[in-house]
C-alpha positions as CSV (number, residue, x, y, z in Angstrom):
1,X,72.5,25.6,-157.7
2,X,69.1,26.2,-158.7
3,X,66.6,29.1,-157.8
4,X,64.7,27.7,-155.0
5,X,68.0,25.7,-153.2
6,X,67.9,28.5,-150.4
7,X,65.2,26.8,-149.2
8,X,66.5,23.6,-148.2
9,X,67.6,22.9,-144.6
10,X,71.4,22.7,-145.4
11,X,71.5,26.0,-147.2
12,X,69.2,27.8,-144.6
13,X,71.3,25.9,-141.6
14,X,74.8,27.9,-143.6
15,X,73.1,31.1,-144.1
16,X,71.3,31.6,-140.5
17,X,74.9,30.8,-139.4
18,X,75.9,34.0,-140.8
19,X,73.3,36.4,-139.4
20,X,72.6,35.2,-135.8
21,X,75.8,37.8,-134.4
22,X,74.7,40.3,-136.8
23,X,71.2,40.5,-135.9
24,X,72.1,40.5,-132.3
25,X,74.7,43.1,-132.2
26,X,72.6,45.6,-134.4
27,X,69.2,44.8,-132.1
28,X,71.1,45.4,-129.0
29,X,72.5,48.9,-130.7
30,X,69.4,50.0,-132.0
31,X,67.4,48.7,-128.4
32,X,70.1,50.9,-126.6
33,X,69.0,54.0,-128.4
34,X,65.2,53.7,-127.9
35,X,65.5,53.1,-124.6
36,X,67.9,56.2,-124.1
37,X,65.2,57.9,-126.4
38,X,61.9,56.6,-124.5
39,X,63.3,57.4,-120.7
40,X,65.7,60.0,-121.1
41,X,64.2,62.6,-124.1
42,X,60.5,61.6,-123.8
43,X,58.6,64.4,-122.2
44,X,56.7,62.9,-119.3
45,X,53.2,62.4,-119.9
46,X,50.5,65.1,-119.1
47,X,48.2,62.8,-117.3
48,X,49.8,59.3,-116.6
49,X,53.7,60.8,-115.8
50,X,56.4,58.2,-116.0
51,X,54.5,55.3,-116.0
52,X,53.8,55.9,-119.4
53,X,57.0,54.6,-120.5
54,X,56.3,51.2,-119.7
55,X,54.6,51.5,-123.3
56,X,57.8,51.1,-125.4
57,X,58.2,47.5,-123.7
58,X,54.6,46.5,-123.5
59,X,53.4,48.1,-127.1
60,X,56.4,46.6,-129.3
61,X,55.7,42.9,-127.8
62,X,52.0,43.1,-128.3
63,X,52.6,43.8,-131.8
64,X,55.5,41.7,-131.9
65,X,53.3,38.6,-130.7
66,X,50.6,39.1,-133.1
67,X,52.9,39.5,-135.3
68,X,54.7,36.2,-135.0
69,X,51.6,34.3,-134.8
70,X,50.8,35.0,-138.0
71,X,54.1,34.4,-139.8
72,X,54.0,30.8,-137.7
73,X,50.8,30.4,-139.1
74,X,52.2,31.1,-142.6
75,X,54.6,28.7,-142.3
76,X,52.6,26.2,-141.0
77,X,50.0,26.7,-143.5
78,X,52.9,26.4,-146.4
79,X,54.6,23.1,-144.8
80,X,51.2,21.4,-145.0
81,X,50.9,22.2,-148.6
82,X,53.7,21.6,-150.0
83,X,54.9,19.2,-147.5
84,X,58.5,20.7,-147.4
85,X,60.7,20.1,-144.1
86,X,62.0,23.9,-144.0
87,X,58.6,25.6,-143.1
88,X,57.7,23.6,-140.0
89,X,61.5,24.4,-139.0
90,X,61.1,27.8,-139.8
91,X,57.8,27.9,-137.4
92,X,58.9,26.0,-134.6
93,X,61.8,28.3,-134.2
94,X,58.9,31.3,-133.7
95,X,56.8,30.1,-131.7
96,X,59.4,30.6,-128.4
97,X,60.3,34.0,-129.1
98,X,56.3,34.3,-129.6
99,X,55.3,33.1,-126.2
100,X,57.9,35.2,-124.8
101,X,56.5,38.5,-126.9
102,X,53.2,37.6,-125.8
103,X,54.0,37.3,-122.1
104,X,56.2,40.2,-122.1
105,X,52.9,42.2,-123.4
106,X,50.9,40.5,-120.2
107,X,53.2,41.0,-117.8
108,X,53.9,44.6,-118.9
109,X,50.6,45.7,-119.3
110,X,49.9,44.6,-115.7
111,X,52.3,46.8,-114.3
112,X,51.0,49.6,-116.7
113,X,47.2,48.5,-115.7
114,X,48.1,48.7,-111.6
115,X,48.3,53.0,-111.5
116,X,46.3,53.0,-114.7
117,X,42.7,51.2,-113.7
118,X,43.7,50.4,-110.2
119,X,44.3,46.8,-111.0
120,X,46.5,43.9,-112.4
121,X,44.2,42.5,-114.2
122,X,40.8,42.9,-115.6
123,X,38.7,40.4,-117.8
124,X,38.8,43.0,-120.7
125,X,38.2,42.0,-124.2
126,X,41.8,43.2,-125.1
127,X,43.6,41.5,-122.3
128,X,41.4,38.3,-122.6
129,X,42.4,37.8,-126.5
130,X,45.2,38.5,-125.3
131,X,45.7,35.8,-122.6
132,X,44.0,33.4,-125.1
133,X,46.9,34.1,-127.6
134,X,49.5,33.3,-125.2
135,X,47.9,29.7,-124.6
136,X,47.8,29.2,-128.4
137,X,51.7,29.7,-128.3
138,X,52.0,27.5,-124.8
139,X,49.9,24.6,-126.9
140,X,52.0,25.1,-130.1
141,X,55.2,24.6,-127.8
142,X,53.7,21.7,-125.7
143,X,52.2,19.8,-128.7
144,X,56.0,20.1,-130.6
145,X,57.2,18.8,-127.4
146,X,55.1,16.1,-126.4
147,X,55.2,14.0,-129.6
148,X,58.4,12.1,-130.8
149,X,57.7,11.8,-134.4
150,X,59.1,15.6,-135.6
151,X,56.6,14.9,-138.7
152,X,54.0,13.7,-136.8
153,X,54.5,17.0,-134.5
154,X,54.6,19.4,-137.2
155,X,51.4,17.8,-138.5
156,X,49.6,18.4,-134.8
157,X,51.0,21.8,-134.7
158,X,50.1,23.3,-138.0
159,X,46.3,22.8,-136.5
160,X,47.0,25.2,-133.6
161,X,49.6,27.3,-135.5
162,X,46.1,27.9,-138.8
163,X,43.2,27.6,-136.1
164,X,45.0,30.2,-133.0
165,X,45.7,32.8,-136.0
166,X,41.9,33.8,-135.8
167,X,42.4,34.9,-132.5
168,X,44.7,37.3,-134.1
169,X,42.5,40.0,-135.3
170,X,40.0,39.6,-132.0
171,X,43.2,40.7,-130.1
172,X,43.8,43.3,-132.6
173,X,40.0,45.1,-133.5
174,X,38.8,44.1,-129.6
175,X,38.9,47.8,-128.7
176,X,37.0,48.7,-131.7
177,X,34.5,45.7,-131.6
178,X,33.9,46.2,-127.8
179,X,33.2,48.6,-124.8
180,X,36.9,47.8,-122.8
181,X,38.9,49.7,-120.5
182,X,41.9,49.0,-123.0
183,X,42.7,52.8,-125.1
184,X,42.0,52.4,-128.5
185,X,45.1,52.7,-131.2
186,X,46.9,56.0,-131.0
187,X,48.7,55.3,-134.1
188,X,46.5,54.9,-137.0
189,X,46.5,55.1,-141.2
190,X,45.6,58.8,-140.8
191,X,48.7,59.5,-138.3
192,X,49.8,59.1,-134.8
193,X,48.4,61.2,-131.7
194,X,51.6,60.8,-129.6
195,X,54.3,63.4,-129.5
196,X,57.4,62.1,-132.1
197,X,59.9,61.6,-129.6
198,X,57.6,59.0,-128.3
199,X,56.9,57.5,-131.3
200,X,60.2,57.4,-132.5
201,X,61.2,55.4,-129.1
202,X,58.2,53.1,-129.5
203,X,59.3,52.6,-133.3
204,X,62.9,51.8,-132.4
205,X,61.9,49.4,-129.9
206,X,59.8,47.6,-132.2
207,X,62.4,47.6,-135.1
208,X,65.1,45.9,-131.9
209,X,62.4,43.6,-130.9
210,X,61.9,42.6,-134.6
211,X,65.9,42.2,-135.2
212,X,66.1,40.5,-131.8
213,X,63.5,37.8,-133.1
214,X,65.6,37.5,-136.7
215,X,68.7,36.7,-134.6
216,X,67.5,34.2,-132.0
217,X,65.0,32.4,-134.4
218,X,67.9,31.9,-136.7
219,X,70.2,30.6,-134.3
220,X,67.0,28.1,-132.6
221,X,66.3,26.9,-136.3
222,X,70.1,26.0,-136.9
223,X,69.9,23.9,-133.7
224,X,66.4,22.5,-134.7
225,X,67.6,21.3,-138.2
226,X,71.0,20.3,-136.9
227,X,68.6,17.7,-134.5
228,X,66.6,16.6,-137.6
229,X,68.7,16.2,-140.2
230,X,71.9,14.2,-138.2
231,X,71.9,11.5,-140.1
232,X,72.1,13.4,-143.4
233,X,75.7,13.0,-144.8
234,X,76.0,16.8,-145.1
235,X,75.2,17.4,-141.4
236,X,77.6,14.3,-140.6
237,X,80.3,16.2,-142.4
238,X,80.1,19.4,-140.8
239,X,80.9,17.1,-137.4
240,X,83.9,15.9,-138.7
241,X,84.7,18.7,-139.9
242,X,84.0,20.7,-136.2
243,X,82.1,23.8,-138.1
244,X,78.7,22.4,-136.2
């Protein structure tokens, strides 16, 4: 086995095998603990009380989505060049657990924006981006969907998946760049202004969310290269075998 096999549909498809119950079991143990930390030792908040703790959710899927985006983007930048089948598997098997980040962040920062500005929704630079990110992800998902040809698909998609990821950074620097009702960043390079047992709920959150994505993404890409390579004589011998 050379260097570089690992990256080859049949050795990924045996090795995401291994860490889809893993991943899950340590995402749900770790996600258990921030949210014991976040709602039960977080102080309430001086000036926005419980609602605050909404946060934990709606911070670690904005990141999360952004996040995602780019390592789709990655991948769909790295299929096209070197024209390998694993990378477009690898990115189609994101993008879901994207969209779902990136609503998650909508939905939650919503609720959060109703007792905070006195409204759902506002056309804010932040939220807009934001919006706009989620229909890059809904396009990815309905482009991969909508043609038959898989190659043809990845093709279509890797234009979306390199073009939406300049979105990326506009969602990211829009409370810098512009005048929005969104707070700016409280956790910076030069430190964080929220008290630690906040920020160690919000960081456990975000490491769950980030096990969470290993773990489902590795189980969606085993069924996604299961569908594309069938008629490979490895694949066909895992079914007589039963170990599909």
């Amino acid at each position: 086995m050379n260097s570089i096999s690992i990256f080859t549909p049949q050795r990924m498809y045996r090795i995401a095998g291994k860490l889809v119950v893993p991943c899950l079991i340590v995402a749900a143990i770790i996600g258990i603990a921030a949210f014991y930390t976040g709602f039960f030792l977080a102080p309430v908040d001086a000036t926005q009380g419980n609602s605050y703790r909404i946060l934990y959710i709606h911070v670690a899927s904005a990141w999360m989505s952004m996040l995602l985006y780019v390592l789709m983007a990655i991948f769909c930048l790295v299929g096209l060049l070197t024209d390998k089948k694993l990378w477009p598997m690898i990115s189609a098997a994101l993008a879901p657990t994207g969209a779902l980040m990136a609503f998650l962040a909508l939905w939650t920062g919503s609720l959060w924006g109703r007792p905070t500005w006195g409204a759902y929704w506002v056309w804010d630079a932040r939220l807009t981006s934001a919006l706009i990110l989620f229909f890059f992800y809904l396009g990815y998902l309905a482009l991969q969907n909508a043609i038959p040809d898989w190659r043809r698909a990845d093709k279509a998609c890797s234009v979306i998946g390199i073009v939406g990821v300049i979105n990326v950074p506009i969602v990211y620097f829009s409370v810098q760049w512009w005048n929005t009702l969104h707070q700016g960043a409280s956790i910076t390079s030069s430190g964080s202004s929220i008290h630690p047992v906040m920020l160690t709920a919000l960081l456990l959150m975000v490491c769950a969310f980030w096990i969470y994505t290993f773990g489902v993404t590795f189980a969606r890409l085993r069924s996604i290269i299961l569908e594309r390579e069938k008629d490979e004589e490895w694949a066909q011998q895992l079914a007589l075998k039963g170990e599909l």
